[in-house]
C-alpha positions in Angstrom: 12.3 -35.1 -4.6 12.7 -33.9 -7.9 13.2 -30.4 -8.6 9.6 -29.6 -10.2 7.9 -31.5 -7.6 10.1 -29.0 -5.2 9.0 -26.1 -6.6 4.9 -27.2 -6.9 5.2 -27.0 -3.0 7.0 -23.5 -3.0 4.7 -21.2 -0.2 3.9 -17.1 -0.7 7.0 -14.9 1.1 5.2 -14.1 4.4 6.8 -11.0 4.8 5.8 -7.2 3.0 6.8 -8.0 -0.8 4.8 -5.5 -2.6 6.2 -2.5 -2.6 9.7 -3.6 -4.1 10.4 -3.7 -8.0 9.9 -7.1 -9.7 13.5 -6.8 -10.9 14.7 -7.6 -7.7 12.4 -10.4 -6.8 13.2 -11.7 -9.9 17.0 -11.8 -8.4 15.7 -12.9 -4.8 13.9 -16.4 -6.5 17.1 -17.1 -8.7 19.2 -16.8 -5.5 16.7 -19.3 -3.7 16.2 -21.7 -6.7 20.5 -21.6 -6.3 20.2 -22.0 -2.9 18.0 -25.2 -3.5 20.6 -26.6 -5.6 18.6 -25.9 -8.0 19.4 -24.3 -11.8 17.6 -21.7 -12.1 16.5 -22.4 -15.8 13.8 -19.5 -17.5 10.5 -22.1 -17.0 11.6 -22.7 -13.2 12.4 -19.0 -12.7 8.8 -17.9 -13.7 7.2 -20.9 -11.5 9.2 -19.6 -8.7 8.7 -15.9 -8.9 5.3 -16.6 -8.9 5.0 -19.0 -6.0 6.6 -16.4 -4.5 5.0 -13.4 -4.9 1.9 -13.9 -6.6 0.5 -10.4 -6.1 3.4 -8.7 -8.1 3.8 -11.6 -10.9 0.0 -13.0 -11.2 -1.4 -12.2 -14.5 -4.2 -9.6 -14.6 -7.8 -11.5 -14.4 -6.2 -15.1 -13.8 -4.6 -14.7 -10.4 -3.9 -18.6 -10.3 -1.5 -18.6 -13.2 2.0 -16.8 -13.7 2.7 -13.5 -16.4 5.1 -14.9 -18.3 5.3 -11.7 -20.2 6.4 -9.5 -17.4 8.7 -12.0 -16.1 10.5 -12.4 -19.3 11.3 -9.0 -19.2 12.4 -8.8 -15.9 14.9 -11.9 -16.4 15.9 -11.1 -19.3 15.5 -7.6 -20.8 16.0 -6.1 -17.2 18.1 -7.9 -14.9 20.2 -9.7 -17.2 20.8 -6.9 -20.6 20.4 -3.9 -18.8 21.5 -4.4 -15.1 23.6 -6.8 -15.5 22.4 -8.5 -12.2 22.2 -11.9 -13.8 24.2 -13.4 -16.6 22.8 -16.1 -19.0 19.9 -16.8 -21.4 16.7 -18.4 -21.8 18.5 -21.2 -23.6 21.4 -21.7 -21.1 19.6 -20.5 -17.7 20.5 -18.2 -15.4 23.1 -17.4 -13.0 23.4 -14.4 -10.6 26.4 -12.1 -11.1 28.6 -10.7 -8.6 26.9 -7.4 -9.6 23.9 -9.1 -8.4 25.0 -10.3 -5.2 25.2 -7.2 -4.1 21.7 -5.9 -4.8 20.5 -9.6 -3.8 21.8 -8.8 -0.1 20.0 -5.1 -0.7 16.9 -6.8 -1.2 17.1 -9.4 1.6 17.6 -6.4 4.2 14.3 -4.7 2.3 12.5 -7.9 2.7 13.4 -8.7 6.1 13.1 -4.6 6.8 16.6 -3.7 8.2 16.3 -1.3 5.0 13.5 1.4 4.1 12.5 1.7 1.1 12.1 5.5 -0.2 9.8 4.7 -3.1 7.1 2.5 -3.6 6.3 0.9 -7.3 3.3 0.0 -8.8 2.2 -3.8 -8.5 -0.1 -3.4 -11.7 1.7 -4.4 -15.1 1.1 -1.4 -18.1 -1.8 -3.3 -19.8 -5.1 -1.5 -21.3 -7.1 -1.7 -18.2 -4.4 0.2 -16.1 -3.9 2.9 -19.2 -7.5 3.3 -19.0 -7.9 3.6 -15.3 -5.3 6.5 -15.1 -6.6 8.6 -17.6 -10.0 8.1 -15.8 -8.3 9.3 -12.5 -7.0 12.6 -14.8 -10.5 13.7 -14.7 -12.4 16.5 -13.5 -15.3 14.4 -12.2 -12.6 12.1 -10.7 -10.9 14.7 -8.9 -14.1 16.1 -7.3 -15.1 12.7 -6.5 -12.0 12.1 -4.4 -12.2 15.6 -2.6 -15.7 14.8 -1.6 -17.2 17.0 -4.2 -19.8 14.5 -5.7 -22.7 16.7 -5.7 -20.8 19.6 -8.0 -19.7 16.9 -10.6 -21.9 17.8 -13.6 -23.1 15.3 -16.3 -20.9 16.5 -19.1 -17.8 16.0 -16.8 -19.3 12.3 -16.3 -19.2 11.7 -20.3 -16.1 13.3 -20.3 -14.4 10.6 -17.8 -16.1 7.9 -19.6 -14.4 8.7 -23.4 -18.0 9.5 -24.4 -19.6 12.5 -26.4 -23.0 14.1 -25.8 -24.8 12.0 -27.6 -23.8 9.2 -26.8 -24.9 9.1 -23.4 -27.2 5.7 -24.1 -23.3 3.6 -23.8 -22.9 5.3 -20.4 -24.2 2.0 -18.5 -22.2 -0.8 -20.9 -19.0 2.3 -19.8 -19.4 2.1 -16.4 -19.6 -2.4 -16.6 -16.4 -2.7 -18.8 -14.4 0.4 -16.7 -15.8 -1.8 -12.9 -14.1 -4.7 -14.7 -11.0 -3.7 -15.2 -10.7 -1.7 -11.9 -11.9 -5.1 -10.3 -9.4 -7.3 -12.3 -6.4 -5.0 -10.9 -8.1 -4.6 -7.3 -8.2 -0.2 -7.8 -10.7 -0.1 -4.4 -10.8 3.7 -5.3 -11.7 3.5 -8.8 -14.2 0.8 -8.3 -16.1 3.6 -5.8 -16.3 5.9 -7.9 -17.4 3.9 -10.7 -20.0 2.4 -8.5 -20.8 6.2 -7.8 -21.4 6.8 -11.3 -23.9 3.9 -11.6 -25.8 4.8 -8.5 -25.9 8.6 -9.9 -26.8 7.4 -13.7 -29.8 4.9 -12.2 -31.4 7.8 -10.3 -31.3 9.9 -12.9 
């Protein structure tokens, strides 16, 4: 079997893989590709990462294919330039440092949970529709949403969490659309009910 054939077949880690940074998955997929026999050149890096562990490496609003983006950075910019985990290039491929054996057997005792984790890191890469997202949960009408304070949450405030101004109110439904898009696309469960709160209170109105 050749190697991309072997890596078209490559199954989703069962185990709890979201809560770790993509760095060191990154560093977990070279070490299998190596453990495959397999040189872990950039194009079969980003296949595997993302056979992997889709949820952290999918790209935003086209689950089936890879972010190449974000895994370039992690390969490169992050675990090779600044960490020093991996040594290499996109040119030459990558190999895995003795640096980065150590945090590679870190990571396979998180994975296989012989080691806690004491902070948990965002699976959502920093693209508009997360910007946009948090500075709706910044809100006043947000907050009171979320402490069960829906009925205090007064019009203005709802303008005010949707970027719009007073008289502009007439954009508030093509708002709410665009804002339940993106907090769909990144699967934000608690911004989509709120959102879905604001259309209920804006048809009724």
């Amino acid at each position: 079997m050749d190697d991309e054939t072997f890596i078209r077949g490559i199954s989703e880690y069962k185990g709890n893989y979201v809560d770790l940074d993509k760095d060191r998955l990154v560093l977990y997929a070279v070490d299998f590709l190596e453990s495959k026999k397999i040189e872990p050149t950039f194009d079969k890096v980003v296949v595997t990462v993302f056979k992997l562990f889709p949820k952290k490496f999918a790209l935003i609003g086209f689950s089936e294919y890879p972010d190449g983006r974000t895994i370039y950075y992690c390969v490169f910019n992050h675990c090779t330039i600044t960490r020093k985990w991996l040594s290499g290039n996109v040119q030459s491929g990558f190999k895995i440092t003795d640096r980065g054996k150590y945090f590679l057997e870190e990571t396979r005792k998180i994975l296989e949970g012989k080691i806690r984790l004491t902070k948990k890191y965002a699976t959502a890469p920093k693209r508009k529709e997360v910007t946009f997202l948090n500075l709706l949960k910044k809100t006043v009408a947000y907050r009171k949403f979320s402490e069960g304070q829906q009925e205090d949450i007064a019009d203005f405030e709802v303008l005010e969490a949707l970027k719009l101004q007073p008289n502009s109110a007439s954009l508030m439904t093509s708002r709410i659309e665009k804002y339940l898009e993106y907090a769909m696309r990144i699967d934000d469960g608690n911004a989509v009910k709120f959102l879905k709160f604001l259309q209920g209170k804006e048809k009724s109105a």
